[in-house]
C-alpha positions as CSV (number, residue, x, y, z in Angstrom):
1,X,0.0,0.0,0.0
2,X,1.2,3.7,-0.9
3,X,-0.3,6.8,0.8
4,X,1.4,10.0,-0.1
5,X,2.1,12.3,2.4
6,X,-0.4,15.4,0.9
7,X,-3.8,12.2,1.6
8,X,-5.7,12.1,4.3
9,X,-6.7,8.4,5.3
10,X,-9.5,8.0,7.8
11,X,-7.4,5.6,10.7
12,X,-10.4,3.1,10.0
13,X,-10.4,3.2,6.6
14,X,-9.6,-0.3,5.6
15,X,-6.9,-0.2,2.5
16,X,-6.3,-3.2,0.3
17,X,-2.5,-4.4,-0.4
18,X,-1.0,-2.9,-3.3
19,X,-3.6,0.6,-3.6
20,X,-2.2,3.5,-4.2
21,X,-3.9,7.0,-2.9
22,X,-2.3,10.0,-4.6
23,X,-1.8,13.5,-3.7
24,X,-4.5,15.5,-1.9
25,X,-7.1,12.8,-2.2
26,X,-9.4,11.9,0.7
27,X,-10.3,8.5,2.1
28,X,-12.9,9.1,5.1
29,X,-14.0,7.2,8.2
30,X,-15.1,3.4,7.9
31,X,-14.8,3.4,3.9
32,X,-13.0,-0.1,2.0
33,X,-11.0,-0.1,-0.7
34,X,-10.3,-3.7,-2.4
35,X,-6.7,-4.8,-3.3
36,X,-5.0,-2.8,-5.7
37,X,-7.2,0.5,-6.6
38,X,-5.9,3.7,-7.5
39,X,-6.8,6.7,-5.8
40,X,-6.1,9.7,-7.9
41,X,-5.0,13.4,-7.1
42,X,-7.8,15.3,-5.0
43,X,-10.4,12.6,-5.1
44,X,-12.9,11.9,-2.5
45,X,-13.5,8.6,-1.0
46,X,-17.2,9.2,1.5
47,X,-17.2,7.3,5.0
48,X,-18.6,4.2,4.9
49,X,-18.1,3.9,0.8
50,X,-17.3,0.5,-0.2
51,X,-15.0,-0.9,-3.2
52,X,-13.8,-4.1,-4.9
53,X,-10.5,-5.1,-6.2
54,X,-8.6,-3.7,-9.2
55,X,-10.6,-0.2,-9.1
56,X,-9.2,3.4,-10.5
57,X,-10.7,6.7,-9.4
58,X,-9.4,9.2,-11.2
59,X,-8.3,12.9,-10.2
60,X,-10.7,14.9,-8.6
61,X,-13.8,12.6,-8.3
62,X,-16.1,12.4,-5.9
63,X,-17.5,9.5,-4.3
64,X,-19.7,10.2,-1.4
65,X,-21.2,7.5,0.9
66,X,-23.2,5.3,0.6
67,X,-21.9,4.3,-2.8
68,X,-20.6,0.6,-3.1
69,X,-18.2,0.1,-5.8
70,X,-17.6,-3.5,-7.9
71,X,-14.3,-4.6,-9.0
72,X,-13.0,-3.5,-11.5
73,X,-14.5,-0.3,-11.7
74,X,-13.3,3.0,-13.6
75,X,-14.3,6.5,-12.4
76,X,-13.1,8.8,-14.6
77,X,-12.0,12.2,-13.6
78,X,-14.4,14.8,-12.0
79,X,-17.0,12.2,-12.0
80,X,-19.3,13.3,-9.4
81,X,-22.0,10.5,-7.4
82,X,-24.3,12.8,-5.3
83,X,-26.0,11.4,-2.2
84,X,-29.1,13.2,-1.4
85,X,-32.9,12.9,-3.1
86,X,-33.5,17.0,-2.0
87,X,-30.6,18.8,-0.9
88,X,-30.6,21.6,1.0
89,X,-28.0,23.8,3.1
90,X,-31.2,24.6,5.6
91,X,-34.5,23.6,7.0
92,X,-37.1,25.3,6.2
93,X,-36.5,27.8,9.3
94,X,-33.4,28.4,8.0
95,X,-31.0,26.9,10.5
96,X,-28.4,24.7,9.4
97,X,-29.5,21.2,8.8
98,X,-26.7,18.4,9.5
99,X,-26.0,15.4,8.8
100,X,-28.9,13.5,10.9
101,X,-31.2,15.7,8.4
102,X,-31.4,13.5,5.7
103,X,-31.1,9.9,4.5
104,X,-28.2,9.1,2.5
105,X,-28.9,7.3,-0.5
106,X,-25.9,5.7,-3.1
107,X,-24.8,4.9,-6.3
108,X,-23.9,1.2,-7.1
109,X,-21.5,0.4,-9.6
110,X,-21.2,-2.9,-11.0
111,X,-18.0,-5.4,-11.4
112,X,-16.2,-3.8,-14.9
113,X,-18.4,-0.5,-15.6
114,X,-16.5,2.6,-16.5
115,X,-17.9,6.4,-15.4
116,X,-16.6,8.8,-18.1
117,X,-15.1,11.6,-17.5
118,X,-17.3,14.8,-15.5
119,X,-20.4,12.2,-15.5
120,X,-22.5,12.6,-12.6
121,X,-24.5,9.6,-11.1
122,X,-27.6,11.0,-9.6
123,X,-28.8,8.6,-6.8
124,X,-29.5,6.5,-6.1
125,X,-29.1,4.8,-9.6
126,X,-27.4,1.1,-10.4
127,X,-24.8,0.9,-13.2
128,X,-25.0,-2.8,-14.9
129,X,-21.7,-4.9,-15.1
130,X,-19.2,-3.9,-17.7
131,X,-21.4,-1.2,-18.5
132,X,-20.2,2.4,-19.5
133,X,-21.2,5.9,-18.9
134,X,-19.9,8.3,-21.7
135,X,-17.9,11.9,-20.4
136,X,-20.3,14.6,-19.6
137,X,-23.2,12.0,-19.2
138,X,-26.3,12.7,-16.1
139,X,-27.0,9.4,-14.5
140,X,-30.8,9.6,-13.6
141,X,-32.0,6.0,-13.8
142,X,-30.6,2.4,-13.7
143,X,-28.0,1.4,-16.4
144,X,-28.1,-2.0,-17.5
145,X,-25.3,-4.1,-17.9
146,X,-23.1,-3.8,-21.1
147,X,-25.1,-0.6,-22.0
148,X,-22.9,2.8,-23.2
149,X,-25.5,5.8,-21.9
150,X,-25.0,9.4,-23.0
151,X,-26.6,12.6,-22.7
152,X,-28.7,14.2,-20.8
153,X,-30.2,12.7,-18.8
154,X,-28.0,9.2,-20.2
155,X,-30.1,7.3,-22.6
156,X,-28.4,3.7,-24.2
157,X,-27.2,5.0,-27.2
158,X,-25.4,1.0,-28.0
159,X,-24.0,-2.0,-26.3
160,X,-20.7,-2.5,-25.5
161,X,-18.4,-5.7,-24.4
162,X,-16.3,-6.7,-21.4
163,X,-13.3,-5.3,-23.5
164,X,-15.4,-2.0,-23.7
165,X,-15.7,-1.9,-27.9
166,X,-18.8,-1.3,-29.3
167,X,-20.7,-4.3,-30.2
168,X,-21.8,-5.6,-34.0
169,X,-24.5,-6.7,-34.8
170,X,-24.4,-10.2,-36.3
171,X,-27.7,-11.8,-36.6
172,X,-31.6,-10.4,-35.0
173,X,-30.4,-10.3,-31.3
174,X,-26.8,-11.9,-31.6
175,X,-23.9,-9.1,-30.8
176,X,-20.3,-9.2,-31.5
177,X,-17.1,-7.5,-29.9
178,X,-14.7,-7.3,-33.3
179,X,-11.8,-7.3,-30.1
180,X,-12.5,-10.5,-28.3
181,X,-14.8,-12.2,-30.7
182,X,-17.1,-12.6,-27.8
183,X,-21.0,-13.1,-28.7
184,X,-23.7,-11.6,-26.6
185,X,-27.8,-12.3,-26.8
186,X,-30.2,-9.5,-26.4
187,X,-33.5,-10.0,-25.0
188,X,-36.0,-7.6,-24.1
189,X,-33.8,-4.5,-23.7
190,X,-31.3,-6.6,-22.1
191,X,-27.6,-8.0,-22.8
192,X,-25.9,-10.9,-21.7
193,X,-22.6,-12.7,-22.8
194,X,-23.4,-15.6,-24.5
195,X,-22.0,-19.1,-22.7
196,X,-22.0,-21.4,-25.6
């Protein structure tokens, strides 16, 4: 494990062997990182925010709690997960609310999606496994897995593979990755790998 000296690690915080968290970033109380993640510059890591193995968070994103993160995952920079269904800075008395004011809600990532770069997940939403967010997308509803959403809010736009290509079409509801050769069977808006 590497922390440099500019992080701030939560003593709680439970860090995997081999992650590295870079410069300025921010790991808070009771959050989990997997083996081997990557923590970039000035990123944000919410208490209590779980991830997986083999993950990369990129410079300046922020994670808040309660996200849980797959393995695999790739948070591209300045991604932003909120938190909060209607946030406010005060009650309607105008005092200051805190943090027993509201109820937390996350963003779930799946094992293998990728979060483009300045996305913002808008929870509490679910991105599908090995799923991908393009840069500059809104996040407003569930992704499904092997889906590439963009826009605003994200609509599926295609499908994409494990290896993150976009898939061919080969036959009515057969899809190719032209990298791997894998094939994968839609059905009823849905992708999944073929096993044959």
């Amino acid at each position: 494990m590497f922390v440099h000296d500019s992080a701030e690690v939560a003593a709680d915080a439970r860090i995997g062997q081999g992650s590295k968290i870079w410069h300025l970033a921010q790991v808070r109380e009771q959050a989990s990182l997997g083996a081997n993640c990557i923590i970039g510059r000035g990123a944000y890591v919410g208490a209590g925010v779980t991830m997986g193995d083999n993950c990369k968070v990129q410079n300046y994103a922020l994670v808040y709690e309660p996200a849980v993160i797959g393995d695999g995952v790739f948070i591209g920079p300045a991604v932003v997960f909120t938190n909060d269904h209607f946030p406010r800075a005060v009650d309607p008395d105008g005092d200051l609310k805190s943090g027993d004011d509201w109820e937390a809600v996350g963003v779930t990532v799946r094992r293998g999606a990728s979060v483009g770069a300045r996305a913002v997940c808008v929870a509490p939403v679910t991105i599908g496994q090995w799923a991908m967010v393009a840069a500059g997308a809104v996040v407003t509803k569930d992704v499904p897995d092997f889906a590439l959403v963009a826009g605003v809010p994200a609509r599926r736009i295609r499908w994409v593979g494990r290896a993150g290509v976009p898939l061919e079409l080969q036959a009515e509801g057969v899809w190719r990755c032209p990298q791997t050769g894998e094939t994968y069977v839609e059905r009823d808006d849905r992708l999944t790998l073929n096993s044959n």
